[in-house]
N, C-alpha and C positions, 0 to 999 in steps of 0.2 A: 468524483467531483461533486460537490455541493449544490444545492441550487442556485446560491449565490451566484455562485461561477458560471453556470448557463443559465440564467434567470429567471427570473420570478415568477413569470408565466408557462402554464402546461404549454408543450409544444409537442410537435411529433420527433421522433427520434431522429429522423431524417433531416431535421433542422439544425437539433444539438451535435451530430457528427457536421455537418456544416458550418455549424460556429465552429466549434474545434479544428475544424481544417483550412478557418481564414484568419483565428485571432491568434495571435503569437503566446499570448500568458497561458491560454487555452492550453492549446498544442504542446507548452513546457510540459504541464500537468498531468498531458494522456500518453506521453513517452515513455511512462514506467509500466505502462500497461503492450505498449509495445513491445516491448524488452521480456513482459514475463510470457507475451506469445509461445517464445521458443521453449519454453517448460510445462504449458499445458497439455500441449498436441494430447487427444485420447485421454486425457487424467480428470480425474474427479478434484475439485475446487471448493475450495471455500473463500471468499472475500470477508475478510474482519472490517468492521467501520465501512461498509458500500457505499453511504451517503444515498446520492438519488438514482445508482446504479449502471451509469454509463459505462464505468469498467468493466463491470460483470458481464453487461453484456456484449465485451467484445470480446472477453474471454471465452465466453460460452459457445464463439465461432467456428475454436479450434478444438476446446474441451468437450470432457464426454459428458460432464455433469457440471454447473458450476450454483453454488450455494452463496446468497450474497446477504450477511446480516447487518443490522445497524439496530441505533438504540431508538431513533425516529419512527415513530410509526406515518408520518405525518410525506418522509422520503421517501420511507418505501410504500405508500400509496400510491404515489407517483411514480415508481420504479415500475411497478404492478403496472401500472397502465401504460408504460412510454415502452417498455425494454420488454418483451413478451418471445421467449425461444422456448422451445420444447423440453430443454435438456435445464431451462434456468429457472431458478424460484429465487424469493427473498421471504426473507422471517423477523422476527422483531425479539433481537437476543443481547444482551450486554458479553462484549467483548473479555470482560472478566471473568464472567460464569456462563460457559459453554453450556447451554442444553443439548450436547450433542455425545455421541457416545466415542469413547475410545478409538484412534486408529480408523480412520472411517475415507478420510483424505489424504489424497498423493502432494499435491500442492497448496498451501496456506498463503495468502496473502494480507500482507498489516500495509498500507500503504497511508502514508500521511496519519498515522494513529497515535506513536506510543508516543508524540509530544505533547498530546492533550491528558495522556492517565495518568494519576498520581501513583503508581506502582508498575513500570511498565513489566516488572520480573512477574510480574500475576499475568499480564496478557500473554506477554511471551512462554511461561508455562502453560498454557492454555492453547494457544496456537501448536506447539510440541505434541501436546496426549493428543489433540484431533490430528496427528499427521501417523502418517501410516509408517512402517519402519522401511529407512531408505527415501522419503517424503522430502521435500524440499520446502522451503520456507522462505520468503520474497518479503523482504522490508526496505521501503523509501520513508527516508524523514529529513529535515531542512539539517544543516550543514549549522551550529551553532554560533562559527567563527566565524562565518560572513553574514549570519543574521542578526547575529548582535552586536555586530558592528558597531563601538560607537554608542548603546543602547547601556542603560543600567544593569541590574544582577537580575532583574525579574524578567518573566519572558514577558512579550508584549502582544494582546486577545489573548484569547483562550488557550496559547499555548501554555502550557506548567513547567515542562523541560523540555530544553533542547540539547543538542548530543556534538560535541565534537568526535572526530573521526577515531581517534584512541578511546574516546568514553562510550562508544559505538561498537566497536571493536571487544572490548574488554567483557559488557552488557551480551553479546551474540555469540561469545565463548563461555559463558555460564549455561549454555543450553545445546550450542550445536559445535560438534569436532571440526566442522570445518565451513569456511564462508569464503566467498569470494566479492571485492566491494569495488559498487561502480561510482564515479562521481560524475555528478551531471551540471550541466551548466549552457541555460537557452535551452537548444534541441539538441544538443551533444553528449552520451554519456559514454565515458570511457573509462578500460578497467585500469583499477591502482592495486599499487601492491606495496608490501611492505619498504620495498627499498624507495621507495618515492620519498621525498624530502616533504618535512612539513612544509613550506611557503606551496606547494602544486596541492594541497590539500586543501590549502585555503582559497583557491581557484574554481570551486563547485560548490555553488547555493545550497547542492543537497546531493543525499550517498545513498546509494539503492545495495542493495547484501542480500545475495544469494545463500542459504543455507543448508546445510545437509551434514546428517552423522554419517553418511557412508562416501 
């Protein structure tokens, strides 16, 4: 989550989980982090695009280790001082060019990222060589067909593409044998599968994809 989103002023941690557990848009937001709970228990972590770090550190609750990078130095100053566990750091790394060596992470996380980069096959390569083999790999991103709703061919901010759930699909089979995808909508996510009819696809703001070659 961005600063934006829990605002503009330093607060203590124990505020920012308290916005999240009274504000409904909040709470949509930190649900995917809820979800990748059941895949870190004991695993080493990386977060791609952490922003101001909320995630991480609640990843880092159940993980052995969790790594949380972004391209802000300005977030993770702030991460640094709001989110502080023993097992958690953050670094200042561009999601495209990993400073990090081979095989190093059990679980990768891109959460709300690959609609901002102009290449998301460079991220997603890059999330892959840092995962360990048998490693799993956790992607949420907005749902293109109910967010462009109605909206021209460009995406609207800073997003550059956004992903319908076959162009989603298609993108997560160039890299991993096998995925399983959730759709979320409010504080609900639930799993889809291929026999689901397009019109229930278009029923979820956004799709969370679990990954793994094994």
């Amino acid at each position: 989550m961005s600063k934006g989103e829990v605002g503009t002023l330093v607060r203590s941690a124990c505020e920012i989980f308290q916005d999240i557990r009274q504000d409904i848009a909040l709470g949509q937001r930190f649900r995917r982090y809820e979800l990748a709970l059941q895949y870190v228990s004991g695993r080493d972590v990386l977060e791609m695009g952490c922003e101001l770090g909320v995630g991480a550190y609640h990843l880092a609750g159940n993980a052995r280790t969790v790594l949380g990078i972004d391209h802000s130095e300005e977030w993770l100053a702030e991460a640094r001082e709001l989110f502080q566990r023993n097992n958690l750091r953050f670094a200042l790394m561009d999601c495209a060019h990993l400073a990090l060596a081979d095989a190093i992470f059990d679980v990768v996380c891109l959460f709300e990222v690959i609609e901002h980069v102009a290449d998301p096959t460079i991220v997603l390569s890059e999330a892959k060589r840092a995962l360990t083999p048998g490693g799993l790999f956790l992607l949420s991103t907005p749902n293109r067909l109910v967010s462009r709703a109605g909206v021209g061919p460009l995406p609207q901010g800073d997003h550059i593409r956004e992903f319908s759930y076959l162009e989603l699909r298609d993108l997560v089979r160039r890299f991993f044998a096998k995925s399983r995808f959730y759709g979320q909508e409010s504080m609900e996510i639930l799993p889809l599968a291929e026999a689901n009819t397009f019109p229930e696809f278009r029923a979820f703001s956004r799709f969370l994809v679990v990954c793994t070659d094994h």
